[in-house]
C-alpha positions as CSV (number, residue, x, y, z in Angstrom):
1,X,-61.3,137.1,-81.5
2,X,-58.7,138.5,-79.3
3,X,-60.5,141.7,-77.3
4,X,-58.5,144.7,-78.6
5,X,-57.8,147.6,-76.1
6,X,-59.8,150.9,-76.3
7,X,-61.2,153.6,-74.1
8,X,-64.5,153.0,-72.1
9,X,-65.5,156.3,-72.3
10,X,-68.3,156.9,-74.9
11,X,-68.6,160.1,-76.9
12,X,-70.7,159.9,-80.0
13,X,-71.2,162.4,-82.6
14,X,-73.2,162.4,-86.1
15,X,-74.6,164.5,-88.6
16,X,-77.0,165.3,-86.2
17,X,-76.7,165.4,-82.6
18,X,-77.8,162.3,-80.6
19,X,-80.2,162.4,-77.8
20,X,-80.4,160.3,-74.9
21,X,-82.0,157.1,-74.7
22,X,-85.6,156.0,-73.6
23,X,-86.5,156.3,-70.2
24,X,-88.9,154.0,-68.2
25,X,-92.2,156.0,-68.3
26,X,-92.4,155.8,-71.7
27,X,-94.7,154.2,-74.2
28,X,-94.5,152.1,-77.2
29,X,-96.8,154.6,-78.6
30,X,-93.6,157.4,-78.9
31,X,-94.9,159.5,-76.3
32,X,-93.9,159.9,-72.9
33,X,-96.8,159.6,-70.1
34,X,-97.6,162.8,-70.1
35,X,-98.4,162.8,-74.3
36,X,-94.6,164.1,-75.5
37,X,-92.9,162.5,-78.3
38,X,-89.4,161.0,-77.4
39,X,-86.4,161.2,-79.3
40,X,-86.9,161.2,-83.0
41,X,-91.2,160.4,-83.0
42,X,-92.7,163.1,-84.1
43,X,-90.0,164.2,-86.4
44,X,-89.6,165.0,-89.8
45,X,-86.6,162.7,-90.5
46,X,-83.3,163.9,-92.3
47,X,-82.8,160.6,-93.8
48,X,-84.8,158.2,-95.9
49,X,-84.5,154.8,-97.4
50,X,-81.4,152.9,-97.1
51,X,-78.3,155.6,-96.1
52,X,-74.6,155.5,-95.2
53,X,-74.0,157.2,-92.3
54,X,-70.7,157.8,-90.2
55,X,-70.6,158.4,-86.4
56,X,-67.7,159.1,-84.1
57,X,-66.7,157.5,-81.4
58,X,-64.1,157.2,-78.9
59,X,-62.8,159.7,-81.5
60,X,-62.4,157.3,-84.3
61,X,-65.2,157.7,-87.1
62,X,-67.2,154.5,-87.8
63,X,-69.4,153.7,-90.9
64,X,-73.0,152.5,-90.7
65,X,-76.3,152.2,-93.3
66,X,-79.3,152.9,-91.5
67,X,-82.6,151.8,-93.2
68,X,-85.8,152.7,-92.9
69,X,-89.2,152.0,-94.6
70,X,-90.0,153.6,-97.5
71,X,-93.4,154.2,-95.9
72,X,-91.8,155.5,-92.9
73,X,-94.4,157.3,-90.2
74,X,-93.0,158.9,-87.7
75,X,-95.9,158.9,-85.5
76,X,-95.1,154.8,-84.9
77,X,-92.8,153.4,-82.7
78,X,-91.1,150.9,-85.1
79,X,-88.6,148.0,-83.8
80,X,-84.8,148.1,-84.5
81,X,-82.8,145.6,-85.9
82,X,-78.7,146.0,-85.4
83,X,-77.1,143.8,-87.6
84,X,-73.9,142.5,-87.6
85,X,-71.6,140.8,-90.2
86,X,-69.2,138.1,-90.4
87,X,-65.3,138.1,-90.5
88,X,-64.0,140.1,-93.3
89,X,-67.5,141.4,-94.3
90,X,-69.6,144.9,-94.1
91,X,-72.7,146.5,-93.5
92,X,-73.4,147.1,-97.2
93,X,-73.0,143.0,-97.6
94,X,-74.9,142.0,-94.7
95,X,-77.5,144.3,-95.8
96,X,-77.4,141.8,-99.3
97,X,-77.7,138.8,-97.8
98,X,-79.3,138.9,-94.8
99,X,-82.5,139.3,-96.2
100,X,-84.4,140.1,-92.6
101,X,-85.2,143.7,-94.0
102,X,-87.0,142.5,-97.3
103,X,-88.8,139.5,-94.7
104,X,-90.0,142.4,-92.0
105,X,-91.8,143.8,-94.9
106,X,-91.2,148.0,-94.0
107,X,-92.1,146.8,-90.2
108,X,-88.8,148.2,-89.1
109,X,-85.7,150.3,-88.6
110,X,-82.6,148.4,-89.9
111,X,-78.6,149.2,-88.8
112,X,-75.8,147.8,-90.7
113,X,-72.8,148.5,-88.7
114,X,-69.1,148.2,-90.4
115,X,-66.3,146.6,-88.3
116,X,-63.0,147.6,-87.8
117,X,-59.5,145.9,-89.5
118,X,-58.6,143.3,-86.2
119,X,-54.6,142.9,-86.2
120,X,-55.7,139.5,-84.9
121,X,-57.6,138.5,-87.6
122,X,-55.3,139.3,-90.2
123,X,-56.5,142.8,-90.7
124,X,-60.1,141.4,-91.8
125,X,-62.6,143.1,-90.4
126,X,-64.4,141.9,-87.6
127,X,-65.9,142.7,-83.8
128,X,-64.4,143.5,-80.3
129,X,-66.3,140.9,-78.2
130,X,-65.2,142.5,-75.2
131,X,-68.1,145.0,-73.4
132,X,-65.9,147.4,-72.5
133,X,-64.3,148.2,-75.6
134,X,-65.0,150.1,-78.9
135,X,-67.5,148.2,-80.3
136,X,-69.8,148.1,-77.5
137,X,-69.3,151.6,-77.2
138,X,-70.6,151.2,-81.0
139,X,-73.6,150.0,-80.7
140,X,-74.3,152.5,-77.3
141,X,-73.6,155.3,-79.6
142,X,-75.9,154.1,-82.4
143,X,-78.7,153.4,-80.0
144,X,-78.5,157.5,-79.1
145,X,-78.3,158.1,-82.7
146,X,-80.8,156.3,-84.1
147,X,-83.6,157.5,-81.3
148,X,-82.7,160.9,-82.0
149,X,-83.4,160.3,-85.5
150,X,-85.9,157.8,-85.4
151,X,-89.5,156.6,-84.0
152,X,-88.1,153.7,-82.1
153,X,-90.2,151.3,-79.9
154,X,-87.2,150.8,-76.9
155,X,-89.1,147.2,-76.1
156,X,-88.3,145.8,-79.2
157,X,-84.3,146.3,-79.9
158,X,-83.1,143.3,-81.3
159,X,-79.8,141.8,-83.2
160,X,-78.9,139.6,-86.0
161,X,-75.7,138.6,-87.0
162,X,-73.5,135.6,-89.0
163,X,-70.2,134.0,-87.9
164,X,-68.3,136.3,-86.2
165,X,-71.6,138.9,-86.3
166,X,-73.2,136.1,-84.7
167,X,-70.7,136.0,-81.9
168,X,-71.4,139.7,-81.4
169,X,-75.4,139.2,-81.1
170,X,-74.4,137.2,-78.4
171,X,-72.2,139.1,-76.8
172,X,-74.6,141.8,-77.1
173,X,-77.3,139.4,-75.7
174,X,-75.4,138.8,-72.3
175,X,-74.2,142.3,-71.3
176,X,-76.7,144.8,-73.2
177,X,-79.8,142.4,-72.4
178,X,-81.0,145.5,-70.7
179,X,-81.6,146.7,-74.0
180,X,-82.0,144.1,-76.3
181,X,-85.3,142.1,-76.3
182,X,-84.5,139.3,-78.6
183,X,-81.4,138.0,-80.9
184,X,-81.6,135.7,-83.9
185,X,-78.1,134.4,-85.6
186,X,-76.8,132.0,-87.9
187,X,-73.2,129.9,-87.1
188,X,-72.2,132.1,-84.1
189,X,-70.6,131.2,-80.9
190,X,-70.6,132.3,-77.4
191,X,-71.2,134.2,-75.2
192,X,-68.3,134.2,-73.5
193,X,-68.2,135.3,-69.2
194,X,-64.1,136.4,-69.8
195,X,-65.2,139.9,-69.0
196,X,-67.6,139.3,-66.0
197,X,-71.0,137.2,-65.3
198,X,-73.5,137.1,-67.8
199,X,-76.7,137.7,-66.4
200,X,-78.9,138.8,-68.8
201,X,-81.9,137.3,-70.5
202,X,-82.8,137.5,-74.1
203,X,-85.1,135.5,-76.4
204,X,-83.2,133.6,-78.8
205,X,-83.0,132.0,-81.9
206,X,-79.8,130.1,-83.1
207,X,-78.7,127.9,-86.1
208,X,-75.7,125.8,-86.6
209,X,-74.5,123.7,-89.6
210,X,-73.6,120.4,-87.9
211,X,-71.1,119.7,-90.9
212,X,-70.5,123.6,-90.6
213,X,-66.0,123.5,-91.3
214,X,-65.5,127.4,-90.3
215,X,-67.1,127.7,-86.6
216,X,-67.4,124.3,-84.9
217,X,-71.0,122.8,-84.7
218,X,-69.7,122.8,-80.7
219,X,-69.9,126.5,-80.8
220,X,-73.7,126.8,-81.8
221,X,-74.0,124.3,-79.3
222,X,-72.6,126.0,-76.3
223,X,-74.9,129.0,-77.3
224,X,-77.9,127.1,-77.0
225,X,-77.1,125.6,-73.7
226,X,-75.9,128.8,-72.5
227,X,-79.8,130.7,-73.1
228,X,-81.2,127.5,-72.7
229,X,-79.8,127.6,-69.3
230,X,-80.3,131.4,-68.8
231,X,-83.7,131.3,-69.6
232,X,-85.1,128.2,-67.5
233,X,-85.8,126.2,-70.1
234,X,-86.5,122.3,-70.2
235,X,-84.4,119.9,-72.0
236,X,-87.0,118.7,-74.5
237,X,-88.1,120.4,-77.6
238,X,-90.9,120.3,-79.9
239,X,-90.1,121.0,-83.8
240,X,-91.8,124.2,-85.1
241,X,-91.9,125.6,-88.5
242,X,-89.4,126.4,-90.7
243,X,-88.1,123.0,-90.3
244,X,-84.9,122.0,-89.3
245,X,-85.9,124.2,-85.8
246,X,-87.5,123.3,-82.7
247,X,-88.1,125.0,-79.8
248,X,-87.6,124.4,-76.4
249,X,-90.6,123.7,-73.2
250,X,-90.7,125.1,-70.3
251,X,-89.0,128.8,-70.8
252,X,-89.5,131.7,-69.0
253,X,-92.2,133.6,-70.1
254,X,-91.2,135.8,-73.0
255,X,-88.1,134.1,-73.4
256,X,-87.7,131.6,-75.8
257,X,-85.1,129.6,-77.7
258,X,-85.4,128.4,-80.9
259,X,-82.7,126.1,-81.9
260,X,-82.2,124.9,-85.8
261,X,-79.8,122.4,-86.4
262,X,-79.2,121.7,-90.1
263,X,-77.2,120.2,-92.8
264,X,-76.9,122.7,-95.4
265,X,-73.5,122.2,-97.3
266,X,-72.8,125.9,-99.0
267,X,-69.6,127.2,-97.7
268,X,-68.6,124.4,-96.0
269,X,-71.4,124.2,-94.2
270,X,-71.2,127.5,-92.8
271,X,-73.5,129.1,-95.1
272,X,-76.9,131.3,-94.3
273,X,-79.8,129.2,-95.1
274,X,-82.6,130.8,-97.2
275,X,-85.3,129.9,-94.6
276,X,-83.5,132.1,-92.1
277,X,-84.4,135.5,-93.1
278,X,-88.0,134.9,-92.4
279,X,-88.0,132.5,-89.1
280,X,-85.6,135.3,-87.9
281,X,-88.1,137.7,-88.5
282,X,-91.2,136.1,-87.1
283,X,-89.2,135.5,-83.9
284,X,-88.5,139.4,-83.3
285,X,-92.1,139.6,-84.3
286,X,-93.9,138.1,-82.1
287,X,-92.2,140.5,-79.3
């Protein structure tokens, strides 16, 4: 997970050209104060269903399947949901497995990003953890994107990932909390302060395979002390439904942690349970 080097300066470009991002006057509603739509509300889309897209950036073109419902209105501000997959993966197999999209019901507006080859990682595929390199210059330019295309509520951006997409959602959580509103991820680690201070606060939901033989159990475990820290939260906490998970007392308002310790054996332990789709879900939900 060695940061690779890349320009900080964003330029993004798609089939169709990207607006800016939501402002703070507006609504959840898809309108501005004064009644006008923002971004892509209000637009006859030029996509439907599940679609491979690409997008450039930094000059380099990237490959993503945005997903939408098939009911799609866009009068309503829907929620997004990037998410990220593990070491080696894609979008197109996060998208399989996952199974967040097929729990939210048509609720939402789903991203799949696809990682770069890291030289690091043997030329598997995989995420630049470091904020000021391409793949946070990724998910900046799909934000653009997707508004310009989409109806998207800008209070309820959230992120997902597994093993090394996990790592990202974290990642993501400490230096785009500004965006995000909640993550949810399965046998991740981090976040890590090597590029400056994490300040941000998200809402967030974590599980960890204690017998999990391909990211320590420590890992998941620094993650939940590092948002249960962030967020203010006592150290006791009360089981809640699905079980293994309980959730901490005492948070800050709006920003919860749910933590789900388990001992699911499949892939060593490093496996995504099939209760996670929907307890990922009704956590971004209740946002």
């Amino acid at each position: 997970m060695t940061p690779e080097t890349s320009s900080t300066d964003v330029t993004a470009t798609s089939s169709e050209p990207t607006t800016a991002g939501p402002t703070t006057d507006e609504t959840t509603t898809g309108t501005t104060d004064t009644g006008e739509p923002i971004g892509g509300c209000g637009k006859v889309p030029d996509v439907s269903g599940s679609t491979p897209l690409k997008i450039t950036v930094d000059g380099m073109e990237r490959d993503y399947i945005l997903s939408m419902p098939d009911d799609y209105d866009p009068a309503t501000a829907y929620p997004l949901v990037f998410a990220w997959h593990g070491r080696g993966g894609d979008g197109a197999l996060a998208q399989l497995y996952f199974g967040i999209e097929e729990a939210s019901a048509g609720q939402a507006i789903f991203v799949y990003p696809d990682g770069l080859p890291l030289a690091d990682m043997m030329n598997q595929t995989g995420w630049d953890l470091d904020p000021n390199n391409e793949d946070f210059a990724l998910f900046d330019a799909l934000m653009a994107d997707v508004q310009s295309r989409l109806c998207i509520d800008p209070e309820k951006i959230f992120s997902t990932g597994h093993s090394f997409g996990g790592y990202m959602s974290n990642q993501l959580g400490c230096y785009r909390g500004d965006v995000l509103r909640a993550i949810g991820l399965v046998a991740g680690g981090g976040p890590y302060a090597l590029f400056g201070e994490c300040k941000s606060q998200v809402a967030a939901w974590l599980a960890h395979g204690n017998i999990d033989q391909v990211v320590p159990f420590s890992e998941g475990e620094n993650s939940r002390d590092h948002w249960v820290g962030t967020n203010s939260c006592a150290a006791e906490a009360e089981p809640i439904d699905p079980a293994p998970c309980t959730a901490f007392t005492g948070c800050d308002d709006g920003y919860p942690v749910v933590w789900c310790e388990h001992a699911e054996p499949a892939l060593s332990g490093h496996g995504w349970p099939a209760w996670a789709p929907g307890a990922i879900w009704s956590f971004f939900a209740q946002f």
